[in-house]
MIRO-829576 format. One record per residue (C-alpha): residue in one letter; x negated, y, z negated. Coordinates in pm, whole numbers, padded with zeros to 5 digits, always signed. Each point is the difference from the previous one (the first is absolute). Example, Ala and Ser with C-alpha at 12.3 -4.5 7.8 and 13.67 -1.06 7.14 Angstrom:
<nodes>
A-01230-00450-00780
S-00137+00344+00066
</nodes>
This chain:
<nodes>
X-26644+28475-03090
X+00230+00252-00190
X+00097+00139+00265
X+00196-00315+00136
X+00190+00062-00316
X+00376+00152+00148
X+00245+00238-00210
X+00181-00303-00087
X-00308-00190-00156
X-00114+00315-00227
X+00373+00006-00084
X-00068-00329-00174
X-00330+00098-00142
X+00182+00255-00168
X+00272-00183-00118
X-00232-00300-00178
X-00211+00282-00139
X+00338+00156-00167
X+00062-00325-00107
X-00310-00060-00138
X-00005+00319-00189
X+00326-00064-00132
X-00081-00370-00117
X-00322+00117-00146
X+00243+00268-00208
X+00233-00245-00091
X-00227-00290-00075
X-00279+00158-00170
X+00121+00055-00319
X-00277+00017-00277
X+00003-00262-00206
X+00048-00001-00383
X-00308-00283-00105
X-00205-00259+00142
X+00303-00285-00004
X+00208+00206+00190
X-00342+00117+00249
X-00103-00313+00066
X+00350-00266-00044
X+00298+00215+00041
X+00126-00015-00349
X+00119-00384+00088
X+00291+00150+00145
X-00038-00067+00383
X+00289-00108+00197
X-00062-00367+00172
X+00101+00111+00361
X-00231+00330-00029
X-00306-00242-00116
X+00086-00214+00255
X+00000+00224+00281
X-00313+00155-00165
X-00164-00341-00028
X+00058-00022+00433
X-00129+00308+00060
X-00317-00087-00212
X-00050-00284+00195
X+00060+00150+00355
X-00223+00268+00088
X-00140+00155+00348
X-00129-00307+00015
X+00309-00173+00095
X+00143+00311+00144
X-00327-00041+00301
X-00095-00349-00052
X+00359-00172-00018
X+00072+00115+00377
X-00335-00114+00024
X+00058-00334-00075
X+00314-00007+00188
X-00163+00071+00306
X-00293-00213-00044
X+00166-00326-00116
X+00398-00064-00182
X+00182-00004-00251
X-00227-00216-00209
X-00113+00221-00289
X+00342+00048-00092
X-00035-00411-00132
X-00227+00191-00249
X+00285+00111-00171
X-00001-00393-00089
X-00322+00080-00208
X+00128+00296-00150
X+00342-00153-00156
X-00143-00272-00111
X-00299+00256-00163
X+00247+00216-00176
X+00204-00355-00110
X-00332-00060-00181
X-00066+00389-00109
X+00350-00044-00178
X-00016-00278-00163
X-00365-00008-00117
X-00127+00403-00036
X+00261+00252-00015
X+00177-00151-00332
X-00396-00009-00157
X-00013+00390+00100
X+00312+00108-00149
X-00063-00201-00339
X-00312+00173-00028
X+00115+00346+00077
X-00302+00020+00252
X-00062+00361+00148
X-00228-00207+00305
X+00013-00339+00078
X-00371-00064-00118
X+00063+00052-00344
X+00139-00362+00002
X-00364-00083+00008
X-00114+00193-00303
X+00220-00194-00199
X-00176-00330+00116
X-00386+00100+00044
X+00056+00407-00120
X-00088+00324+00117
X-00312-00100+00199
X+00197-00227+00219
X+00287+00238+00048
X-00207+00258+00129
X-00200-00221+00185
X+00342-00099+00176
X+00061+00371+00021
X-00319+00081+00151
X+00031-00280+00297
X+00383+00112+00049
X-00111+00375+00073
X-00302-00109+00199
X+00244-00211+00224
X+00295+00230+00025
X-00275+00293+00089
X-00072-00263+00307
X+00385-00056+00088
X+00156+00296-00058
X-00298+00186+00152
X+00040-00238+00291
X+00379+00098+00004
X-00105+00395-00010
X-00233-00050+00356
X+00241-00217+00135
X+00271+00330-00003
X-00317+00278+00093
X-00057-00168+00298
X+00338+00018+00141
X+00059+00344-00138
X-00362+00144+00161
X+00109-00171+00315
X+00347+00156-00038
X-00084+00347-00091
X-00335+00083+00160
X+00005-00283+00261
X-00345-00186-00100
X-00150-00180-00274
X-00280+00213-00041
X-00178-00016-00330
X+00108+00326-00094
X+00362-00018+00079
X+00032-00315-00186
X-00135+00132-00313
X+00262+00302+00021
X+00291-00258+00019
X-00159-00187-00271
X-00014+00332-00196
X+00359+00092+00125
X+00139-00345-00139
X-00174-00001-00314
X+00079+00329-00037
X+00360+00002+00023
X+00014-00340-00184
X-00171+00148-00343
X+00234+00331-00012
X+00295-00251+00075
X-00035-00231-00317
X-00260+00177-00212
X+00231+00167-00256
X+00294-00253-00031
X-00189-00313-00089
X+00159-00390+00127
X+00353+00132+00013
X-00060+00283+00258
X-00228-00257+00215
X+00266-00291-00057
X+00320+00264+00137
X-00223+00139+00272
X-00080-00359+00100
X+00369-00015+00079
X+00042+00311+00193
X-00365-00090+00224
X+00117-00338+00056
X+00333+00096+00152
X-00164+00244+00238
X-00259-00242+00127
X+00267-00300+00092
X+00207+00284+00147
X-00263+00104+00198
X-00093-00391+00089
X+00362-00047+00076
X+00033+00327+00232
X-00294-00142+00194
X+00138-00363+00059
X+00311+00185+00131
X-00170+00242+00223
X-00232-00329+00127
X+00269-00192+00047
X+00197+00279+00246
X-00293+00052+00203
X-00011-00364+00097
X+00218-00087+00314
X+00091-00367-00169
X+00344-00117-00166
X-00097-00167-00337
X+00033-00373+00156
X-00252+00099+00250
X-00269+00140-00317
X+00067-00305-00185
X-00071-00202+00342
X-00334+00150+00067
X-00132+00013-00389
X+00040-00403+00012
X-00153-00055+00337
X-00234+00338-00040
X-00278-00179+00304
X-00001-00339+00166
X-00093-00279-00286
X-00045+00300-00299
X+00132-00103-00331
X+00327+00217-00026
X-00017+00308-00182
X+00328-00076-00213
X-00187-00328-00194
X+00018+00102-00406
X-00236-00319-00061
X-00309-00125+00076
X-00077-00326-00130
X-00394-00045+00093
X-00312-00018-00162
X-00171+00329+00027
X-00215+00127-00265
X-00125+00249+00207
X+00138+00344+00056
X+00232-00043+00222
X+00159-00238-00229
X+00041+00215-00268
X+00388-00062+00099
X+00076-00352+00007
X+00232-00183-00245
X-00317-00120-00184
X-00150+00301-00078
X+00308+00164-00102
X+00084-00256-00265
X-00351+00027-00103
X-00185+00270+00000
X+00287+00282+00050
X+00178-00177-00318
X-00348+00069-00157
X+00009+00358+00133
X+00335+00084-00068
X-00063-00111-00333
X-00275+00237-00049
X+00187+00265+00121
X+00347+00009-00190
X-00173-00131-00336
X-00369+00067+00006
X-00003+00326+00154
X+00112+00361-00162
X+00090+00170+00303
X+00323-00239+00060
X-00003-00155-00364
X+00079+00349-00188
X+00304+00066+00211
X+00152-00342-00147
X-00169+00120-00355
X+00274+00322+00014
X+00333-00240-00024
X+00188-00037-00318
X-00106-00342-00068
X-00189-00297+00177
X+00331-00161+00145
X+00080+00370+00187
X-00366+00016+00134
X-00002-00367+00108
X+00307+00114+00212
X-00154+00287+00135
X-00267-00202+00122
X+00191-00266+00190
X+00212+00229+00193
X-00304+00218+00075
X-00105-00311+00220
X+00341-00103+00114
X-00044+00391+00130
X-00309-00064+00189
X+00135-00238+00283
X+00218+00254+00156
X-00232+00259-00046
X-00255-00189+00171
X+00235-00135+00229
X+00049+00309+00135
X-00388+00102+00006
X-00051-00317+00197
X+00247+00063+00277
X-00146+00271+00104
X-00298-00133+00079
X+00225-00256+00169
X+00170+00235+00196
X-00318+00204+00084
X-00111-00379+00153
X+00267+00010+00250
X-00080+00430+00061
X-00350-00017+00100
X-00027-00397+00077
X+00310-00113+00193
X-00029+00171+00342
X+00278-00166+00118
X+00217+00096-00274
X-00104+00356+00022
X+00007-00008+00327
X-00317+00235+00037
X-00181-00221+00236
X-00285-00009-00262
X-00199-00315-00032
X-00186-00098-00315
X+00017+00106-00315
X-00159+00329-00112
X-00310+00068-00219
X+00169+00215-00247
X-00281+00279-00029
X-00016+00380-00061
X-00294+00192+00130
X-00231-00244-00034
X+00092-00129-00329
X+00211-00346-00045
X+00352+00051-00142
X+00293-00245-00100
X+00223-00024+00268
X+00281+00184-00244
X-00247+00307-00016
X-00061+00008+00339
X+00392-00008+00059
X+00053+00324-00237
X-00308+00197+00196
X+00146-00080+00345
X+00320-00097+00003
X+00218+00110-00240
X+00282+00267+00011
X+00024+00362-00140
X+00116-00062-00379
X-00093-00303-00035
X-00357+00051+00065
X+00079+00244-00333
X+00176-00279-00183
X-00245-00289+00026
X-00281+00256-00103
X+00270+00076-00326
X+00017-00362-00060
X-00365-00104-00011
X-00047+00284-00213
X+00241-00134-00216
X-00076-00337-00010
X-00376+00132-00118
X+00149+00205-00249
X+00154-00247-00169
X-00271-00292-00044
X-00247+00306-00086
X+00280+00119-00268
X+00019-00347-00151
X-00419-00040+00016
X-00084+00378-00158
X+00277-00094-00320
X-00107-00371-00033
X-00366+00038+00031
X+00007+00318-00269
X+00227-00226-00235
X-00285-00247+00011
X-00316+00259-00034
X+00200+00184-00273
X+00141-00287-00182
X-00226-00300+00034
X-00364+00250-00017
X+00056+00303-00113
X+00269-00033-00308
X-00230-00327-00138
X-00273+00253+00030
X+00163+00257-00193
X+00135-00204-00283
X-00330-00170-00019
X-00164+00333-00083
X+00298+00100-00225
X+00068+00272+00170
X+00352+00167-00088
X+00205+00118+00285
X+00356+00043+00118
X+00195-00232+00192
X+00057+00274+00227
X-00387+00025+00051
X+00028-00309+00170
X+00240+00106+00239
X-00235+00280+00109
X-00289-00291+00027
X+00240-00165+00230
X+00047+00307+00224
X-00409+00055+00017
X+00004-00352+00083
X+00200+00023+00337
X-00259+00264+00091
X-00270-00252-00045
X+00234-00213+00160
X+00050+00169+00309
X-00381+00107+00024
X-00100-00353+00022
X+00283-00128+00214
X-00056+00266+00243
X-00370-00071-00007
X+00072-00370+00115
X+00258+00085+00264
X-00325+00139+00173
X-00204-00259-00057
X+00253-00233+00148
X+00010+00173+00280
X-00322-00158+00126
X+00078-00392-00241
X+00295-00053+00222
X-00125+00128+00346
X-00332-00239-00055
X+00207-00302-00079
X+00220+00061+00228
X+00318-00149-00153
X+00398+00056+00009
X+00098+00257-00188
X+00208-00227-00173
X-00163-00250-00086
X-00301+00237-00106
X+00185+00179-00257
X+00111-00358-00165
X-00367-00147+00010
X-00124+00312-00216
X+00211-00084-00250
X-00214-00382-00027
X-00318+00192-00124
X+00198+00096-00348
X+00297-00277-00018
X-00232-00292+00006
X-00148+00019-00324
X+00282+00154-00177
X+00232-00308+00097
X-00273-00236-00142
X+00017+00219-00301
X+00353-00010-00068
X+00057-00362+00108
X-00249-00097-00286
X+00189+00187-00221
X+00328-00150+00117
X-00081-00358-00003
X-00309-00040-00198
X-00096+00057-00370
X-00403+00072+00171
X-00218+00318+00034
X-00110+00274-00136
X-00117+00377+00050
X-00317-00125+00176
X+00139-00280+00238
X+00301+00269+00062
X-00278+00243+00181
X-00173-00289+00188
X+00335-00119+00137
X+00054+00368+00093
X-00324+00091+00170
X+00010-00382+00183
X+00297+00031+00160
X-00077+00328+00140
X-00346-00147+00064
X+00107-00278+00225
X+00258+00232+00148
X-00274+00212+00114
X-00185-00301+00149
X+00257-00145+00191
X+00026+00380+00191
X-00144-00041+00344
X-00269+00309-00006
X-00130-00173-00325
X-00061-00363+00134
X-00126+00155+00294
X-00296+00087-00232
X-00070-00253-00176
X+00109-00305+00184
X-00129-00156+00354
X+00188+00045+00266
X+00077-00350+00039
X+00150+00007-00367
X+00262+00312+00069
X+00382-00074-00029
X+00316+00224-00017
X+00170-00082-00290
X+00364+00154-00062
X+00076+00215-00271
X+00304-00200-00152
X-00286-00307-00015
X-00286+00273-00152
X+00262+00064-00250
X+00054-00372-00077
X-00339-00076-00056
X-00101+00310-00168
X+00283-00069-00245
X-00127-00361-00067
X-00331+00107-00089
X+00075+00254-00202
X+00246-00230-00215
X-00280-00245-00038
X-00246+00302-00107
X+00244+00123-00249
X+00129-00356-00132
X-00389-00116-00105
X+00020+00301-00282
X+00021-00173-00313
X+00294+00204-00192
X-00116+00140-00395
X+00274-00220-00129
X-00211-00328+00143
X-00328+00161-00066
X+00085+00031-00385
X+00093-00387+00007
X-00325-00049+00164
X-00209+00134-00230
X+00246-00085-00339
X-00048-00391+00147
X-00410+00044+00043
</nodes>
């Protein structure tokens, strides 16, 4: 496939190379200790956090599976956004002022100072194992489209070298300058992928033979009695997945998940930790998801747009009927994928490779500094100190910069593996990436919730809650009933419900813990 790569696309190649090089200059400035590594020295500005805090959140994910969505249904995920305000409304108010007062390095260490040092690492532990799953997930997600892109099949081999390439590139690009380098290069990585998004909804939109009346026309009457494409809300009772969208799941179980996310989980959490105070970080946070809409906004109409390319003959006015199995050599593709690999122009094609490259760059940035804060801060520094070991602060620094290498090993390592996960289940990209995220966020949330509103549990209740909500998570995965239930017995449960239930056990598991402070009136009373 490189050689349907033009003048004009290696032109750009060059050009985000240059710029990468010069970022990675600029940005990667070595860091005087282990506050200024792993927070910033406190001295982030709110708009660079919050732009930093998007970026975390999109990834190449969004960048294939947004279009995705788009094509496949409307503009109903954006109501998620619903879920996430309302999530970071309760981040503000109830975590981020705890974090501050506490001068946390990781959000987990809120939990050593109500069970200790067992339960923050066990926290630690289920965060890594989860964000391995995610961000792994997030890693595949951009080798596929780069194999396809660059050596024009998904063979086994070519997917590992754009996992490699990805990884790669990510480590050298944040290993040196610690949160601040990853937080400014956020920034530049998230600019370049909504340019590139942006550059493709206006090179879409020309090659359709419509005035903007006649789009919005057919997108509300898109076939003879179909729902119209431009509804924002569904109002019925679906808790399978293909409800994963509807009002009540997103004031359910994406509040729950958007919870976990900005409060419960380091990758987006440190970026907030690196404000001045708790009031700047609570802002950053609540524009970061005023942000999202138009981003996705303009993910989404693309795969609106590509609905009228390939599925409106009469629009097009190709004389095509039917719409078109989006598939490359064999292998099924999203129907934005199979738009770059056929249709798209000289540059472009460049560009959109540039910006899913970038949008995987920057969630990998944000996952290689977050989950190295947590292995070097919440394991190996108790470790240390427990052995009475003396070391430099600076020591910990380089701990954090052998961490991303561990990091990257394992992430890289799970990109393959998800390479067969997603093909067997055979879900959205989209909606794939967000259900990974369940295995880890259901116990945690049951966790902190006990925490939060309860004056229960203890370092032993905190690991049950932990390992049962990523239990039942497991179960409710259709290759896993499969096994052990009848046929008769197998349902398809969405993973905004999974999450709900998950969560609800796990608070139940975690508030039965008797607490040491109503143990010792137990046994003073006997």
């Amino acid at each position: 496939m490189l050689e349907q790569y033009t003048g004009l696309d290696w032109l750009v190649f060059a050009t985000y190379g240059f710029v990468l090089l010069a970022s990675g200059w600029l940005f990667n400035r070595k860091s005087a200790n282990s506050q200024d590594y792993f927070l910033g020295g406190n001295s982030m500005p709110v708009w660079v956090v919050a732009i930093s805090v998007l970026a975390t959140s999109q990834s190449a994910a969004t960048f294939l599976g947004g279009p995705d969505q788009g094509y496949r249904g409307d503009f109903s995920y954006l109501t998620s956004n619903i879920g996430a305000f309302i999530a970071a409304l309760f981040v503000s108010y109830f975590l981020i002022p705890r974090f501050y007062q506490l001068k946390v390095y990781t959000v987990y260490e809120l939990l050593e100072q109500r069970f200790g040092a067992k339960a923050k690492r066990h926290a630690g532990l289920m965060y890594l194992f989860g964000r391995v799953f995610a961000s792994g997930a997030r890693l595949y997600m951009a080798a596929i489209a780069i194999s396809m892109i660059l050596f024009g099949d998904i063979a086994a081999t070519h997917v590992v070298i754009s996992v490699l390439i990805i990884a790669s590139c990510g480590l050298l690009y944040t290993v040196y300058g610690g949160i601040r380098s990853v937080i400014y290069s956020d920034v530049l990585q998230c600019a370049i992928y909504v340019g590139a998004a942006m550059a493709v909804v206006y090179f879409l939109y020309a090659a359709i033979p419509a005035d903007f009346s006649t789009i919005v026309k057919a997108l509300s009457e898109p076939s003879p009695g179909a729902e119209s494409k431009l509804t924002f809300f569904h109002f019925d009772l679906d808790f399978s997945s293909k409800g994963v969208f509807n009002f009540w799941s997103v004031i359910t179980g994406f509040v729950l998940l958007n919870i976990a996310a900005f409060g419960l989980d380091q990758d987006m959490t440190q970026r907030v930790l690196t404000c001045k105070n708790a009031r700047e970080g609570s802002k950053a946070m609540l524009y970061s998801v005023l942000m999202v809409i138009p981003v996705m906004l303009i993910f989404i109409s693309i795969g609106l747009l590509l609905f009228i390319f390939y599925d409106r003959p009469d629009i097009m006015n190709n004389g095509i009927a039917g719409a078109i199995v989006p598939s490359f050599k064999g292998e099924s593709v999203t129907i934005f994928m199979y738009y770059v690999l056929n249709e798209i122009p000289a540059g472009i094609k460049a560009l959109v490779t540039v910006g899913i490259i970038a949008a995987a760059l920057s969630t990998l940035n944000s996952g290689l500094n977050s989950m190295s804060s947590v292995i070097v801060q919440d394991l190996y520094r108790p470790w240390v100190v427990r052995r009475k070991y003396k070391v430099s602060d600076l020591h910990y620094v380089k701990a954090g910069r052998i961490g991303m290498f561990v990091v990257a090993l394992a992430l890289s390592a799970m990109a393959c593996l998800c390479y067969f996960w997603q093909q067997h289940s055979d879900m959205p990209l989209l909606q794939f990436a967000l259900s990974v995220m369940v295995f880890s966020y259901s116990g945690l949330l049951g966790v902190y919730f006990t925490v939060l509103f309860t004056q229960r549990g203890n370092q032993t209740s905190v690991l049950a809650a932990l390992l049962g909500g990523f239990l039942l998570t497991l179960f409710f995965q259709p290759y896993v009933m499969a096994l052990i239930l009848p046929t008769t017995w197998l349902f398809d449960l969405g993973f905004t419900w999974q999450l709900c239930i998950g969560s609800a056990l796990a608070f139940i598991i975690c508030s039965s813990g008797v607490n040491q402070s109503e143990q010792t009136e137990i046994v003073q009373d006997n």
